[in-house]
C-alpha positions as CSV (number, residue, x, y, z in Angstrom):
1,X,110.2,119.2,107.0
2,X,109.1,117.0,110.4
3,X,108.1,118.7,113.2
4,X,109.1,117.5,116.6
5,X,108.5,113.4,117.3
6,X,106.8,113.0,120.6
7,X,106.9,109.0,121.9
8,X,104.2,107.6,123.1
9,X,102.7,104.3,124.0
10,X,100.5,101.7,122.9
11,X,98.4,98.5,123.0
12,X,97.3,96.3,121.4
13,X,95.8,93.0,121.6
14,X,98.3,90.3,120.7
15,X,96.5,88.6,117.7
16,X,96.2,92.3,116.4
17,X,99.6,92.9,116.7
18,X,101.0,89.9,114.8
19,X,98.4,90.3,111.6
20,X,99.9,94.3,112.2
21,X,103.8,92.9,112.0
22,X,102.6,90.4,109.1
23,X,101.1,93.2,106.6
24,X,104.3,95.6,107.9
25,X,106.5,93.0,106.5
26,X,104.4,92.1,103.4
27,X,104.5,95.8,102.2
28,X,107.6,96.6,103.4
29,X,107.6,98.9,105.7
30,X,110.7,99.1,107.3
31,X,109.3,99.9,111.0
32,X,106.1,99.4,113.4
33,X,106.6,103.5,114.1
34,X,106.7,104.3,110.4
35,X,103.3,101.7,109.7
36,X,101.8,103.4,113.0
37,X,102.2,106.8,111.5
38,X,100.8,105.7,108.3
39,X,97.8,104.4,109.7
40,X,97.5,107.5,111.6
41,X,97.5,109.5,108.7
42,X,95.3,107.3,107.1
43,X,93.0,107.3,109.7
44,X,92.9,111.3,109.7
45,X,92.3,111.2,106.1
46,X,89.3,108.5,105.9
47,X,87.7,110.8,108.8
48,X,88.7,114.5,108.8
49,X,85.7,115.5,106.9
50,X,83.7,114.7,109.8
51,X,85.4,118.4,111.4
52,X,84.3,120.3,108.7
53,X,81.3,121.8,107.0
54,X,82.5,121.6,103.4
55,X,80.9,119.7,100.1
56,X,81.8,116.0,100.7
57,X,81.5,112.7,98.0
58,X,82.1,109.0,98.4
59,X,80.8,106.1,99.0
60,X,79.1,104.0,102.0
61,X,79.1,99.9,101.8
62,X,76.4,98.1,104.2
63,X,76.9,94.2,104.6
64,X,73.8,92.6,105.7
65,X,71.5,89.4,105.9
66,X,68.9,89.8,103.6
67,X,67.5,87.3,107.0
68,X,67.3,89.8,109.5
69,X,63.1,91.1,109.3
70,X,62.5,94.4,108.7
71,X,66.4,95.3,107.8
72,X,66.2,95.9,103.7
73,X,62.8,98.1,104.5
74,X,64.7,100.0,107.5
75,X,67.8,100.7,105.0
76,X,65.4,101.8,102.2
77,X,63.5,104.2,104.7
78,X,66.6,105.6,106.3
79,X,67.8,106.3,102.6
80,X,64.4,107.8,101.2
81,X,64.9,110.5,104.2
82,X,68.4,111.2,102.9
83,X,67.4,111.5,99.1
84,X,69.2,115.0,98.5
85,X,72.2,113.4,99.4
86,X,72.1,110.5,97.5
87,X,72.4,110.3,94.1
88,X,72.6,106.5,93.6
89,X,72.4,102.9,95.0
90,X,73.7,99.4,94.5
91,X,72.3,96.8,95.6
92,X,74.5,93.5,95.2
93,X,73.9,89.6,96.5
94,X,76.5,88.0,97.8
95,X,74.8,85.0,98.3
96,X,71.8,83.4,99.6
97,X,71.9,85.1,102.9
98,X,74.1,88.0,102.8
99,X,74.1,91.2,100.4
100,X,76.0,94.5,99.9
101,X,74.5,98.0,99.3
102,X,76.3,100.5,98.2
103,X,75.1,103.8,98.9
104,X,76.7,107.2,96.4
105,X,76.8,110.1,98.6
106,X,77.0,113.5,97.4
107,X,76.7,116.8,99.8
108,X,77.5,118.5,103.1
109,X,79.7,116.9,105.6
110,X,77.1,117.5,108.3
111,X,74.2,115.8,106.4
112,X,76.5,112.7,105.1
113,X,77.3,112.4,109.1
114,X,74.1,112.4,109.8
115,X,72.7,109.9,107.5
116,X,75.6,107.4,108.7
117,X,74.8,107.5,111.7
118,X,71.3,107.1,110.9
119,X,72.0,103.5,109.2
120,X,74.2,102.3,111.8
121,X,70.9,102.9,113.6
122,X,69.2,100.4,111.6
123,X,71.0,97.2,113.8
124,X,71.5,93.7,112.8
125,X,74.1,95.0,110.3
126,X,77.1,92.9,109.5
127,X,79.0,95.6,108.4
128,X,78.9,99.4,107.8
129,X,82.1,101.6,106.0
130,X,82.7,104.5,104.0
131,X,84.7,106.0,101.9
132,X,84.1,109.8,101.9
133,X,86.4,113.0,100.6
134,X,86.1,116.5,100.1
135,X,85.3,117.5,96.9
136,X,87.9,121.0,96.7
């Protein structure tokens, strides 16, 4: 059962809004409110462990250039002081430049929190995302 539907307003950035309308039509979703309220819930799914203090598990990705000095050394540091909550790594190359680690994590929400925000720290990264859910 729906609880009451509150309108509300948004914006967006016009290039953002037609790759939005082109997916919403590619999936078939029937409306830009329905797709909005997906990726809402999405959203709080992805990132409601943050709130809590509960047993999390997932994954973190980090793009980088191989390149950049000091970066792989910063990355392995960062993760040596994060060793209880990580049971594995993967390192992958991409290509000549540019590689992917993959980082298991395994442990409270606050630590996992902490040690993202900790390699987000270490700069010059292409890209940093996770995938991390409770583990009830």
């Amino acid at each position: 059962m729906m609880g009451k539907v509150v309108k509300t307003g948004v914006s967006f950035p016009e290039k953002l809004l037609k790759k939005f309308d082109r997916i919403i039509e590619e999936i078939g979703i029937s409306s830009r409110s329905q797709a909005i309220q997906e990726a809402i819930r999405h959203f709080i799914s992805l990132n409601s462990w943050r709130l809590s203090e509960e047993d999390v598990v997932g994954a973190i990705l980090v793009h980088y250039s191989h390149e950049q000095h000091d970066v792989e050394e910063k990355l392995t540091d960062v993760q040596h002081d994060f060793r209880d909550i990580i049971p594995s790594a993967l390192h992958l190359h991409l290509s000549k430049e540019d590689c992917l680690l993959i980082i298991a994590v395994r442990g409270k929400a606050s630590k996992v929190k902490e040690f993202l925000m900790k390699l987000r720290r270490v700069g010059k990264l292409k890209q940093v995302t996770h995938l991390i859910m409770p583990t009830y």
